[in-house]
N, CA and C atoms of all chains as a GROMACS GRO file, in nm:
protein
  594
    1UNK      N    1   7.986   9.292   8.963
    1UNK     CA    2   8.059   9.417   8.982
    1UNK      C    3   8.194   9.388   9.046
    2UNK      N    4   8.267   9.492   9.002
    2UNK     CA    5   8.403   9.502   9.076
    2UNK      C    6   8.497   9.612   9.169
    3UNK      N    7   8.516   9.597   9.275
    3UNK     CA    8   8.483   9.751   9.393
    3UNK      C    9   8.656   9.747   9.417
    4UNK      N   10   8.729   9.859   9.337
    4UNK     CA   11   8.817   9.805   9.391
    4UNK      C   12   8.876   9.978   9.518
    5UNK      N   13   8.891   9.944   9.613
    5UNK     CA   14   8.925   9.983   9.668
    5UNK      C   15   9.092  10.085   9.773
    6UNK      N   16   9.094  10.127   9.733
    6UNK     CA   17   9.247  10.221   9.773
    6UNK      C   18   9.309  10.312   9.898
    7UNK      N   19   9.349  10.273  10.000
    7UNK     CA   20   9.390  10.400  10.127
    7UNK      C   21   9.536  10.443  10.074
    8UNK      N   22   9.553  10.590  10.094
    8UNK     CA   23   9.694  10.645  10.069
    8UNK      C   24   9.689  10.675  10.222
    9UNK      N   25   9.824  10.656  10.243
    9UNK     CA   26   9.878  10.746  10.384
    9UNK      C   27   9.995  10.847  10.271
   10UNK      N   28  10.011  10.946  10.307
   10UNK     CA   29  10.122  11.015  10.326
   10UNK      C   30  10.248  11.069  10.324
   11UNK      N   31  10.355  11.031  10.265
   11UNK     CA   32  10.476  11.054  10.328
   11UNK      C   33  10.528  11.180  10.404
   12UNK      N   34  10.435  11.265  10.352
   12UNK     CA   35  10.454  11.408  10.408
   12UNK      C   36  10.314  11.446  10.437
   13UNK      N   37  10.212  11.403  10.538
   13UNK     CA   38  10.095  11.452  10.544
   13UNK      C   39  10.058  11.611  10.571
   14UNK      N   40  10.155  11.632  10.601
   14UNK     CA   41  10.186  11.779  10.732
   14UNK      C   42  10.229  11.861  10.570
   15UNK      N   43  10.262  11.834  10.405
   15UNK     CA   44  10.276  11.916  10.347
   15UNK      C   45  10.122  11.949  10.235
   16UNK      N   46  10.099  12.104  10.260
   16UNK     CA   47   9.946  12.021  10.188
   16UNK      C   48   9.968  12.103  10.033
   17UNK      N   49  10.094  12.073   9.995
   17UNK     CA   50  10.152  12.110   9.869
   17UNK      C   51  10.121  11.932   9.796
   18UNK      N   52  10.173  11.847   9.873
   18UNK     CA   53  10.159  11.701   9.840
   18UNK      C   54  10.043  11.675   9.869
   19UNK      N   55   9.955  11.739   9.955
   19UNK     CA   56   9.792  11.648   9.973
   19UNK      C   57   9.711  11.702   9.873
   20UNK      N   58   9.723  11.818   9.866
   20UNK     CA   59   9.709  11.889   9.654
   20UNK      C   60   9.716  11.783   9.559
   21UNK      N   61   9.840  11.746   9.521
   21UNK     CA   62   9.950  11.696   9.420
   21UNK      C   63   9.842  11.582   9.369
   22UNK      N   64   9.822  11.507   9.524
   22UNK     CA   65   9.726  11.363   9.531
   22UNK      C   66   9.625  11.373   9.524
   23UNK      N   67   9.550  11.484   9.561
   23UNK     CA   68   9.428  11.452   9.532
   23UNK      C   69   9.415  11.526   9.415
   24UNK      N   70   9.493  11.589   9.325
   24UNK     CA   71   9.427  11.590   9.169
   24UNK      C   72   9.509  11.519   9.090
   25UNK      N   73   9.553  11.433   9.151
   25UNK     CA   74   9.639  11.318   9.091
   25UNK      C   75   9.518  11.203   9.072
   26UNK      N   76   9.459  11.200   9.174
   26UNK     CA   77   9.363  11.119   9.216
   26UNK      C   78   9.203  11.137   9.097
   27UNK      N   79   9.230  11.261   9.081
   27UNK     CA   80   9.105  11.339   9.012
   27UNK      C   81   9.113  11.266   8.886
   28UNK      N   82   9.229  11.280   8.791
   28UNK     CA   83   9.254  11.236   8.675
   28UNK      C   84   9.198  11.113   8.662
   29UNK      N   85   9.221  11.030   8.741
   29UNK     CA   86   9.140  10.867   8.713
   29UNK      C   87   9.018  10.857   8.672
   30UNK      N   88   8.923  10.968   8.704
   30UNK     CA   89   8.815  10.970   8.646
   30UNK      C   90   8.780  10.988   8.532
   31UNK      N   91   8.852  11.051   8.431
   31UNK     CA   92   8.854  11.024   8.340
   31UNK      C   93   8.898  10.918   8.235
   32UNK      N   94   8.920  10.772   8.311
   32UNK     CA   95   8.905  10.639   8.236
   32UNK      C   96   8.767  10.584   8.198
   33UNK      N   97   8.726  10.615   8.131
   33UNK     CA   98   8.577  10.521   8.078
   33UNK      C   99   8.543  10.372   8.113
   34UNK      N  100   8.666  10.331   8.162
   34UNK     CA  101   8.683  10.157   8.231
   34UNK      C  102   8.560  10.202   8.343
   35UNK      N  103   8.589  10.268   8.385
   35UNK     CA  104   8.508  10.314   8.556
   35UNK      C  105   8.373  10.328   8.529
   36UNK      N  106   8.315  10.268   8.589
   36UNK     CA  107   8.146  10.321   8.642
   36UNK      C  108   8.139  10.363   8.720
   37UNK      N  109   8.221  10.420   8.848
   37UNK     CA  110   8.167  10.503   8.938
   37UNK      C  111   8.291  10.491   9.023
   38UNK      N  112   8.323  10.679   9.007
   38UNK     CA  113   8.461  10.691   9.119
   38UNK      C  114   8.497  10.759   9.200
   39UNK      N  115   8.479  10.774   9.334
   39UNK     CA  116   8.483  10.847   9.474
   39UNK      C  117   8.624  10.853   9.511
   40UNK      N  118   8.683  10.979   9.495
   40UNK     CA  119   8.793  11.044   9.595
   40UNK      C  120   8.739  11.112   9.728
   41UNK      N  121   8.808  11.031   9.827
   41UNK     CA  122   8.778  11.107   9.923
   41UNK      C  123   8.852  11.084  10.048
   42UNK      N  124   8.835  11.169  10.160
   42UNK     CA  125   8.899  11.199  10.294
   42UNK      C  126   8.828  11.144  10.383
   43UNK      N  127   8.899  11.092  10.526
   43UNK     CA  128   8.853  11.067  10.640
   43UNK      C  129   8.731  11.144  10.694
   44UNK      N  130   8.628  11.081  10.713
   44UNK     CA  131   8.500  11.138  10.770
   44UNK      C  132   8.503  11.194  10.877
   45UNK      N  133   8.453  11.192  10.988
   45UNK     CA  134   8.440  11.258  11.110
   45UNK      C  135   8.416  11.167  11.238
   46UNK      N  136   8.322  11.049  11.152
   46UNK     CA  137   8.331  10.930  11.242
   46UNK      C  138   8.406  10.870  11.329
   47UNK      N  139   8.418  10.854  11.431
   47UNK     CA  140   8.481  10.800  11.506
   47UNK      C  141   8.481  10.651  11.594
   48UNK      N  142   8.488  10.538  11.559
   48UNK     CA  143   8.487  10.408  11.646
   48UNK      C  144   8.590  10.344  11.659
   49UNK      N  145   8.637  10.250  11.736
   49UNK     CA  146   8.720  10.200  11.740
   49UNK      C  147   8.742  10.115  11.623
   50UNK      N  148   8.647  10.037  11.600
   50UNK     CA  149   8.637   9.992  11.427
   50UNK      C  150   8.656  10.062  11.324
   51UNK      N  151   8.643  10.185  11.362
   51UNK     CA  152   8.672  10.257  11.232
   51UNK      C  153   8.842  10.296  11.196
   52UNK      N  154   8.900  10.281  11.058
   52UNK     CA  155   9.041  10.371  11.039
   52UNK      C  156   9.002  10.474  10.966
   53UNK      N  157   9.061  10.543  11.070
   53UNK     CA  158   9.051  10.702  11.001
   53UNK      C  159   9.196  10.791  10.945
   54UNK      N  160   9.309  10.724  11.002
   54UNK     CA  161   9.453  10.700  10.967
   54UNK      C  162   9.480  10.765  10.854
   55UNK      N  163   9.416  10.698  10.715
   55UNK     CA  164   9.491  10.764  10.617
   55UNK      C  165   9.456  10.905  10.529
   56UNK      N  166   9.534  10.923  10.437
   56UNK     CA  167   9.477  11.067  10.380
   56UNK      C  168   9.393  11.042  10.287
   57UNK      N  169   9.372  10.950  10.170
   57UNK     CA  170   9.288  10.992  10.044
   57UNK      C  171   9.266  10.824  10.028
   58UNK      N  172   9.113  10.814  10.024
   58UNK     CA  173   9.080  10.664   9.963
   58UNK      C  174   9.019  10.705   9.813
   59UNK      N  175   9.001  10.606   9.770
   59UNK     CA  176   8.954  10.574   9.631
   59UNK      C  177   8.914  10.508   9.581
   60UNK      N  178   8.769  10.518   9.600
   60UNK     CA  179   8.667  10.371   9.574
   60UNK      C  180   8.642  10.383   9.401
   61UNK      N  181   8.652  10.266   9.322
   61UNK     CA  182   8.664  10.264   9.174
   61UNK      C  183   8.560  10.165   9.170
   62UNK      N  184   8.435  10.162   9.078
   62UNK     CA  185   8.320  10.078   9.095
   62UNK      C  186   8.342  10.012   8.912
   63UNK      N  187   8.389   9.885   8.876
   63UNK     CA  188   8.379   9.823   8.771
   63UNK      C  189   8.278   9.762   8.730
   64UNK      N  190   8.197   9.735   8.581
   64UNK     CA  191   8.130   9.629   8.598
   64UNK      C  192   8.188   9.456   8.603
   65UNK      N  193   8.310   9.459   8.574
   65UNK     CA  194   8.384   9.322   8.595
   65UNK      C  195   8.507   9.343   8.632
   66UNK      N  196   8.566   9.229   8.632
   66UNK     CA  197   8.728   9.258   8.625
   66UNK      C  198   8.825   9.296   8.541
   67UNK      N  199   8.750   9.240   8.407
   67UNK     CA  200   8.835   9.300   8.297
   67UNK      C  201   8.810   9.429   8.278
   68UNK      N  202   8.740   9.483   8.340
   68UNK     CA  203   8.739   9.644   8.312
   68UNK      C  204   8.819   9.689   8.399
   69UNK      N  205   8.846   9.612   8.526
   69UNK     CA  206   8.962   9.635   8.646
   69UNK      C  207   9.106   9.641   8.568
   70UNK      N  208   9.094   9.547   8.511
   70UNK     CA  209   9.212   9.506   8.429
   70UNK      C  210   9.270   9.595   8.251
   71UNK      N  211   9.125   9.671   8.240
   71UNK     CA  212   9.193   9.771   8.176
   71UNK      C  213   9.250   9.896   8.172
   72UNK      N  214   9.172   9.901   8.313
   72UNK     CA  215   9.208  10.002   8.385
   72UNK      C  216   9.310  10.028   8.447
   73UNK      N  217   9.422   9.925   8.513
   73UNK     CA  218   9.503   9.919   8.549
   73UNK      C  219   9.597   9.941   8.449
   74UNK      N  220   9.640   9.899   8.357
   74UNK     CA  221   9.706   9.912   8.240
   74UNK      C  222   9.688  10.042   8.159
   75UNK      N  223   9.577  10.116   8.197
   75UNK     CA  224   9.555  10.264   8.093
   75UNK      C  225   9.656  10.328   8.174
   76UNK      N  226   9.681  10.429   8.022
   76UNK     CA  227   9.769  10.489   8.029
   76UNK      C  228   9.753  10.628   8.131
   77UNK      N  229   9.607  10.641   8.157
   77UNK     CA  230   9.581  10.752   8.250
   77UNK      C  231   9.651  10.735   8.412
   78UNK      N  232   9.610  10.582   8.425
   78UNK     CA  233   9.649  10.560   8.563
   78UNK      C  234   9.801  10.493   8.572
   79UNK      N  235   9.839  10.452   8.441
   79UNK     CA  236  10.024  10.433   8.477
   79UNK      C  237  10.056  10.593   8.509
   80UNK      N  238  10.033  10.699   8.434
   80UNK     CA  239  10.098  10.827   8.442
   80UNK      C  240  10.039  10.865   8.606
   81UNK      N  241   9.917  10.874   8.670
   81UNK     CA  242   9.892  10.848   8.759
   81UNK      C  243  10.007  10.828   8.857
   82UNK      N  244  10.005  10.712   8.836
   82UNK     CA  245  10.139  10.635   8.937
   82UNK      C  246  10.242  10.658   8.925
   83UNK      N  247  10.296  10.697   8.787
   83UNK     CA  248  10.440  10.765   8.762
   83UNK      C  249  10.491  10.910   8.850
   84UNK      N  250  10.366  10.962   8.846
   84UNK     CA  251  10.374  11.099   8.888
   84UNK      C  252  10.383  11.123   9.031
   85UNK      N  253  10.254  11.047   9.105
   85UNK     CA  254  10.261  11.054   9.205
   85UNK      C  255  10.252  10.941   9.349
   86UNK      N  256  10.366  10.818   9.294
   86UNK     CA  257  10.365  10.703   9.417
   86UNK      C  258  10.496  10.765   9.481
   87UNK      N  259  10.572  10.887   9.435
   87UNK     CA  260  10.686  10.947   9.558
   87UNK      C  261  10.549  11.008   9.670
   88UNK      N  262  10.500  11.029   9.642
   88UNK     CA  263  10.362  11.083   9.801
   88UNK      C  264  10.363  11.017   9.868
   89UNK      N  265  10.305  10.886   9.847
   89UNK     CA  266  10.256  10.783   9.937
   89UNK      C  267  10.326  10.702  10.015
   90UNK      N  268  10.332  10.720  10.135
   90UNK     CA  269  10.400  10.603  10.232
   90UNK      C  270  10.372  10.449  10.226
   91UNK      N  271  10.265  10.453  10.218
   91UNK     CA  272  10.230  10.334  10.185
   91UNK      C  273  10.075  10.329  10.132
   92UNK      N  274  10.026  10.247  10.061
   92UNK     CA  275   9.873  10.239  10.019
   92UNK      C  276   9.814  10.083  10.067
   93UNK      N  277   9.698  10.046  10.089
   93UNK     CA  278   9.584   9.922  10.105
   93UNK      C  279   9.505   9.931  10.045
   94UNK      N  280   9.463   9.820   9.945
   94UNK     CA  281   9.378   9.793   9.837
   94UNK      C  282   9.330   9.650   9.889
   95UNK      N  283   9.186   9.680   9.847
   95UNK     CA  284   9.075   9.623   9.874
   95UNK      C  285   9.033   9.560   9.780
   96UNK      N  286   9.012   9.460   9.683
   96UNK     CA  287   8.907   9.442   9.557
   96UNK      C  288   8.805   9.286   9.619
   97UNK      N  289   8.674   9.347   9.577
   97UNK     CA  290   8.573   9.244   9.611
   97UNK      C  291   8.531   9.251   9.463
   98UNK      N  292   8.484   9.116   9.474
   98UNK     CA  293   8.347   9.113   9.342
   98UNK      C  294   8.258   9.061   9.388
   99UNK      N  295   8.147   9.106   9.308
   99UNK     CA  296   8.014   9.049   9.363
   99UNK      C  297   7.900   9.012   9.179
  100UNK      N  298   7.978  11.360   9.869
  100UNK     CA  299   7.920  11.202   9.862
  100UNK      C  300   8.037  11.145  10.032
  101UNK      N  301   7.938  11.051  10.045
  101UNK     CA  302   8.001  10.969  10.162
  101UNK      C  303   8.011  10.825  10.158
  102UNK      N  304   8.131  10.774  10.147
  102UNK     CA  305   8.150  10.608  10.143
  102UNK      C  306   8.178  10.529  10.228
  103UNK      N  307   8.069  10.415  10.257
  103UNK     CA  308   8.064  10.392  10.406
  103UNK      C  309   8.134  10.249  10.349
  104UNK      N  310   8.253  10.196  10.365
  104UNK     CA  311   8.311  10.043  10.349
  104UNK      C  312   8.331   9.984  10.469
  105UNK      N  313   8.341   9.837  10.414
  105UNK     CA  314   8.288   9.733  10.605
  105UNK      C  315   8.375   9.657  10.527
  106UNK      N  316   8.471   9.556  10.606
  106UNK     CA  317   8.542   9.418  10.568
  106UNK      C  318   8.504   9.368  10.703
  107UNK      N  319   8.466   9.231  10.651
  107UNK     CA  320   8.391   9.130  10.750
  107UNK      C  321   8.534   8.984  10.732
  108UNK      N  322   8.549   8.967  10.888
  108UNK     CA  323   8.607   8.822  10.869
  108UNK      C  324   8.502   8.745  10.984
  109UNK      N  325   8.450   8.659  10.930
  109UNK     CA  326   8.390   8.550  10.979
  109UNK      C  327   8.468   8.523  11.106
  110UNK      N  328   8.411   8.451  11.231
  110UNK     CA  329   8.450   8.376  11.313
  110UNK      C  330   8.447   8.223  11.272
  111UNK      N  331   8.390   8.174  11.185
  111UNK     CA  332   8.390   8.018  11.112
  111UNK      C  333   8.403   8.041  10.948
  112UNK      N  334   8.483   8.091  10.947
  112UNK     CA  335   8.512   8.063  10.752
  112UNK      C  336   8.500   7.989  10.713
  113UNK      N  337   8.516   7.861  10.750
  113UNK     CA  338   8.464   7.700  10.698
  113UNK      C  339   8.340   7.698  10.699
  114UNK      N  340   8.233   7.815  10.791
  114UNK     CA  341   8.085   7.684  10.741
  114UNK      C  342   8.037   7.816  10.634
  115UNK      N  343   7.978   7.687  10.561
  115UNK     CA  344   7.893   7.771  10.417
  115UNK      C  345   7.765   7.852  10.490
  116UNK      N  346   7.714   7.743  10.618
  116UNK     CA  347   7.619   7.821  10.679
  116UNK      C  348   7.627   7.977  10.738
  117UNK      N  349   7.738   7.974  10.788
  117UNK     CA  350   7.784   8.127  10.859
  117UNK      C  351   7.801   8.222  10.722
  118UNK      N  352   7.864   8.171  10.636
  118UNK     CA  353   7.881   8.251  10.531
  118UNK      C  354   7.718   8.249  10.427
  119UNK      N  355   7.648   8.187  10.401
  119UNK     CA  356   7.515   8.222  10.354
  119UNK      C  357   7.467   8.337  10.442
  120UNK      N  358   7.451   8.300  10.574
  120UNK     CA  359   7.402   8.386  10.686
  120UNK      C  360   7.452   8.497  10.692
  121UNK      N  361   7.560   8.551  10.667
  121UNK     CA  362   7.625   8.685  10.638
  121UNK      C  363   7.553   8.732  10.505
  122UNK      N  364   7.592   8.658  10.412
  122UNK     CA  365   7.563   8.670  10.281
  122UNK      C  366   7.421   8.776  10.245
  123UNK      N  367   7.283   8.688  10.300
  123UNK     CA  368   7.170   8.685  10.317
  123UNK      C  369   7.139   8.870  10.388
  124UNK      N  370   7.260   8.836  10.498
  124UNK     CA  371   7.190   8.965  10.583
  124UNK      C  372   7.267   9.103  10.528
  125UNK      N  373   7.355   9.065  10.467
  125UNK     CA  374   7.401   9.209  10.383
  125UNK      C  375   7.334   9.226  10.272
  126UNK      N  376   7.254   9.181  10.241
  126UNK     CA  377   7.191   9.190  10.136
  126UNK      C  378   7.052   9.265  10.167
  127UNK      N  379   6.994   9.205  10.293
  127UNK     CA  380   6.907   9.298  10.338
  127UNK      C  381   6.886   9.425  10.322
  128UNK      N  382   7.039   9.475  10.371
  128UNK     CA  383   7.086   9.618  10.351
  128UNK      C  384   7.047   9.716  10.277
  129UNK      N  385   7.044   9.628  10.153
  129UNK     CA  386   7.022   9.724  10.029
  129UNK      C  387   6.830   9.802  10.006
  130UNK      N  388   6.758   9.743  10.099
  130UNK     CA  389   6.651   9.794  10.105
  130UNK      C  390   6.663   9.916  10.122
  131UNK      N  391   6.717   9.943  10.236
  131UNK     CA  392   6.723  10.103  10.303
  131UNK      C  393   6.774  10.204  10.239
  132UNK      N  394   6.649  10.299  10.167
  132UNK     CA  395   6.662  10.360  10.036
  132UNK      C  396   6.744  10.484  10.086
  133UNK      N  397   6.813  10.496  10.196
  133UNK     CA  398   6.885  10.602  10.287
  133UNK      C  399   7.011  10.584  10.159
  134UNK      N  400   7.002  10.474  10.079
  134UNK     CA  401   7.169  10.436  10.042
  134UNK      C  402   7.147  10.470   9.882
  135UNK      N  403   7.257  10.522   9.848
  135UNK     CA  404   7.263  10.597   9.718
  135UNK      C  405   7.284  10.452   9.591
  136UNK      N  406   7.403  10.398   9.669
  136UNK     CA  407   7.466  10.269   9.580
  136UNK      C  408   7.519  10.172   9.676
  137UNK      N  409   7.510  10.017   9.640
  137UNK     CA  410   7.514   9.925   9.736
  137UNK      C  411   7.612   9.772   9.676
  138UNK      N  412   7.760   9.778   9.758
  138UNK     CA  413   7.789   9.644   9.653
  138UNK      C  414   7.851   9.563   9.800
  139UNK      N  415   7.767   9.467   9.758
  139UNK     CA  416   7.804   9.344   9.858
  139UNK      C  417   7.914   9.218   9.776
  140UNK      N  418   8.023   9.246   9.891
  140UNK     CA  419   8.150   9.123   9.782
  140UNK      C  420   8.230   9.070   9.865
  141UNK      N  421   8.288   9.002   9.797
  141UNK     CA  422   8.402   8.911   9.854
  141UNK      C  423   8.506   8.892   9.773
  142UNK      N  424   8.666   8.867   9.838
  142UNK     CA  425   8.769   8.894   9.777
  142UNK      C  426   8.777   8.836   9.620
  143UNK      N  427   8.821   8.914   9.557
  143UNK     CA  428   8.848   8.939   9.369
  143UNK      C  429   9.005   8.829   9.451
  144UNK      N  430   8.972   8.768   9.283
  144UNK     CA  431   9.148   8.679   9.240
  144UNK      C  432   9.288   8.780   9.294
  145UNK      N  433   9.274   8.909   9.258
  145UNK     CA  434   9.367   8.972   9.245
  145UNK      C  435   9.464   8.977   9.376
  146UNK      N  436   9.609   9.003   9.377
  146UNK     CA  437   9.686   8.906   9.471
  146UNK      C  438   9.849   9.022   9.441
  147UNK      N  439   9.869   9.148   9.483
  147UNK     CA  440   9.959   9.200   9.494
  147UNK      C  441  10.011   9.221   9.699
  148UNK      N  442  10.128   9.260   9.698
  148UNK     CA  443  10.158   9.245   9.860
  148UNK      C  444  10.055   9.351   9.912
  149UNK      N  445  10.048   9.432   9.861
  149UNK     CA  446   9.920   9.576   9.861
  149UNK      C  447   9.805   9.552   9.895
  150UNK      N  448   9.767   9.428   9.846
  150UNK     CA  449   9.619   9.396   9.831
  150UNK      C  450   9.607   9.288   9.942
  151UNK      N  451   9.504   9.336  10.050
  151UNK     CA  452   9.413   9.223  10.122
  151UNK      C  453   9.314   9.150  10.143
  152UNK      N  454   9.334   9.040  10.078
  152UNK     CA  455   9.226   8.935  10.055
  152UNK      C  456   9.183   8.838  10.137
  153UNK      N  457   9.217   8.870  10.300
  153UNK     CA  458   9.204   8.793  10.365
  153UNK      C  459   9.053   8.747  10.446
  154UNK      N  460   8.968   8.937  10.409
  154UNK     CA  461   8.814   8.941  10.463
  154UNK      C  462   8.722   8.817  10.431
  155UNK      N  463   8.654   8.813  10.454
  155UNK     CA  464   8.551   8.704  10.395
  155UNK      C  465   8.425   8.810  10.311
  156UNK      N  466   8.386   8.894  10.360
  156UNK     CA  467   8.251   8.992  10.320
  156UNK      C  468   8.279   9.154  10.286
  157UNK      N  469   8.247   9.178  10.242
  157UNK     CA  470   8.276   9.342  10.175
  157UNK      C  471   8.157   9.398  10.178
  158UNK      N  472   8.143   9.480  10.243
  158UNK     CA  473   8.020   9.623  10.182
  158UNK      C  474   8.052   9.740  10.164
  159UNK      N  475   8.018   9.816  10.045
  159UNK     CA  476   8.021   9.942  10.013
  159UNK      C  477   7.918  10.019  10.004
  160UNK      N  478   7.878  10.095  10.065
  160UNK     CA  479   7.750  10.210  10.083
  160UNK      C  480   7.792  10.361  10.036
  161UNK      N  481   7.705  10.394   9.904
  161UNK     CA  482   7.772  10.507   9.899
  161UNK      C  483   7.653  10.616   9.941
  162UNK      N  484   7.626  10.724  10.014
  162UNK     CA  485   7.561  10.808  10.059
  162UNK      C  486   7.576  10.926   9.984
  163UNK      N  487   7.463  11.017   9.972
  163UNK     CA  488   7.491  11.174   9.940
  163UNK      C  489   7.556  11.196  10.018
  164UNK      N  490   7.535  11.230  10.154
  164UNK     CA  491   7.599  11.341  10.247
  164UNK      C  492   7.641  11.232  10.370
  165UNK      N  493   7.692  11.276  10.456
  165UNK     CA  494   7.717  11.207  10.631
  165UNK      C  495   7.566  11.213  10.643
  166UNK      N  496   7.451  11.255  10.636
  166UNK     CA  497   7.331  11.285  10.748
  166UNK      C  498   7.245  11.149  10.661
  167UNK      N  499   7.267  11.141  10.538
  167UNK     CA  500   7.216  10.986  10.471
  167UNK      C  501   7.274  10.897  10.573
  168UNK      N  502   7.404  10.917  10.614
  168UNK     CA  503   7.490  10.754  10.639
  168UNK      C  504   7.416  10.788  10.762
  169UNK      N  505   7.395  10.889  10.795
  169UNK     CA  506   7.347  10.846  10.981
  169UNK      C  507   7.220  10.797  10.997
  170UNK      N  508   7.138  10.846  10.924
  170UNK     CA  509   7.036  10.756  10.857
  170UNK      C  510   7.002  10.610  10.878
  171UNK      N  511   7.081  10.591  10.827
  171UNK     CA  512   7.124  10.454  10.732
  171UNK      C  513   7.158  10.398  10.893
  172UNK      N  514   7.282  10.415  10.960
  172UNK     CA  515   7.319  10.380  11.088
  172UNK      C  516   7.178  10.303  11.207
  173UNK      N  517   7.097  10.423  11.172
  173UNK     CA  518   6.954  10.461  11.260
  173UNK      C  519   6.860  10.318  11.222
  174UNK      N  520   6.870  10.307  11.094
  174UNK     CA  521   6.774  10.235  11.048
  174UNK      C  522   6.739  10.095  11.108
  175UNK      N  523   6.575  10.078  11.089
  175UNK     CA  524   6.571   9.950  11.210
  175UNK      C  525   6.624   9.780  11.098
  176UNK      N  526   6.629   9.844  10.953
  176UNK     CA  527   6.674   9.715  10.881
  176UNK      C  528   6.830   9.702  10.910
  177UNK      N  529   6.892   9.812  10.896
  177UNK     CA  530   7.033   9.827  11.005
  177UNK      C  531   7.075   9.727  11.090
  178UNK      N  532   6.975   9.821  11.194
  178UNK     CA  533   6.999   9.775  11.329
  178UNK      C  534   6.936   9.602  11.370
  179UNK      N  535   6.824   9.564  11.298
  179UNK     CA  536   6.800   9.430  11.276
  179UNK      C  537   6.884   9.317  11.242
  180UNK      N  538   6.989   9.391  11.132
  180UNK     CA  539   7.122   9.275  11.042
  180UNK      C  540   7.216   9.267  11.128
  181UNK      N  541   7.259   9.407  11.196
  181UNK     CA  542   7.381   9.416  11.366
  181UNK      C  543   7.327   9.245  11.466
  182UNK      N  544   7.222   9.277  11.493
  182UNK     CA  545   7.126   9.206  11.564
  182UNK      C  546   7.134   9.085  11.510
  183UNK      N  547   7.120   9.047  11.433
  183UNK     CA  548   7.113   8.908  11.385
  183UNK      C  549   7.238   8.862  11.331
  184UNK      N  550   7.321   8.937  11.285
  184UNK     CA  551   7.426   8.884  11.251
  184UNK      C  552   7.576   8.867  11.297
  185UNK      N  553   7.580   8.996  11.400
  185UNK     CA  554   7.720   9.040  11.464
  185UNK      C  555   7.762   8.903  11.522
  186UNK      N  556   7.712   8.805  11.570
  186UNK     CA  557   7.805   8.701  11.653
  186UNK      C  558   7.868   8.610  11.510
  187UNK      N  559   7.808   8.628  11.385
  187UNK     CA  560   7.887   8.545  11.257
  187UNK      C  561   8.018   8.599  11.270
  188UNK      N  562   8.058   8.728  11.293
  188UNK     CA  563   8.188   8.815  11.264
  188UNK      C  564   8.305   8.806  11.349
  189UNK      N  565   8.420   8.793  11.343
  189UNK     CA  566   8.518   8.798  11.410
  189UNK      C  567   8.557   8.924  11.452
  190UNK      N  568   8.560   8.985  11.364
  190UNK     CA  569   8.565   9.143  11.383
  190UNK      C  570   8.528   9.222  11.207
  191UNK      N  571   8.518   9.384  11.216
  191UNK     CA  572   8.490   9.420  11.098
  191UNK      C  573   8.603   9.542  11.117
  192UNK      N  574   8.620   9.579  11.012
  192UNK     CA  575   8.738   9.682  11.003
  192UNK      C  576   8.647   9.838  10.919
  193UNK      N  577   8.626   9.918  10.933
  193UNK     CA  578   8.527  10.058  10.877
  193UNK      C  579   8.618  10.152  10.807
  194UNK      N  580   8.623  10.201  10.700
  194UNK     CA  581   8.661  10.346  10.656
  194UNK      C  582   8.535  10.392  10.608
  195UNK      N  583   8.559  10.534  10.660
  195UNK     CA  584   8.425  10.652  10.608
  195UNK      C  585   8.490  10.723  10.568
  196UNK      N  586   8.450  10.738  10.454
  196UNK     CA  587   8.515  10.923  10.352
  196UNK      C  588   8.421  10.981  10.260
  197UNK      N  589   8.448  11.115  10.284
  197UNK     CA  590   8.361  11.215  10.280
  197UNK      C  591   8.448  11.247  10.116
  198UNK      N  592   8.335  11.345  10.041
  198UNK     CA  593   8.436  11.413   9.900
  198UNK      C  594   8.327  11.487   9.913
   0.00000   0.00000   0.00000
């Protein structure tokens, strides 16, 4: 498997015209068939010092390999994705493990 | 749904032993039927400034609700792998998100 992992922060967290924008920006990805399994979601409630709770919208994407990582990256769902909405984001952290 | 992710950096990245021994005890994990979906990994090839590949161990837990993950937290196969394994770790880094 292939987990690839995503944190958005923000550029305007305080507008929730843009925390909209992103998270059904975010929504659309699910409809790539590359994906076996895809979680949008927000900071929990949890609290530890280990924990970051910092950003606005993660996005766990569950592949069965990499080349499905890799087609996915290249579909045209998630270039428009990114076309549309990387003016949001202050910055993002991506994660990818395989197992 | 609730996604519980862990990045593990070893305190000895060089021994295969510390890293089996991690290996072994995240794997345990996956017993504890508290957990919806379970991927134990380590850093993918992939290599943008975005992307951090520096962890040694990855876990992803995906839960129905927060009251699964607390569950799951509770659990004595949990709390057994903390126990046996926390001195392998240098430190672990947590995001929890809720959808």
């Amino acid at each position: 498997m292939f987990v690839h992992t995503v944190f958005f922060w923000l550029n305007h967290p305080e507008s929730q015209d843009d925390r909209n924008a992103l998270g059904a920006g975010l929504e659309t990805l699910k409809a790539i068939t590359d994906i076996s399994a895809a979680y949008v979601g927000k900071p929990a409630e949890t609290r530890r010092p280990v924990i970051d709770h910092t950003y606005d919208f993660s996005l766990t994407l569950v592949f069965s390999n990499k080349a499905a990582h890799d087609l996915y990256q290249a579909h045209q769902v998630h270039l428009a994705f990114v076309d549309k909405c990387a003016h949001l984001w202050e910055r993002v952290k991506i994660y990818d493990a395989v197992s």
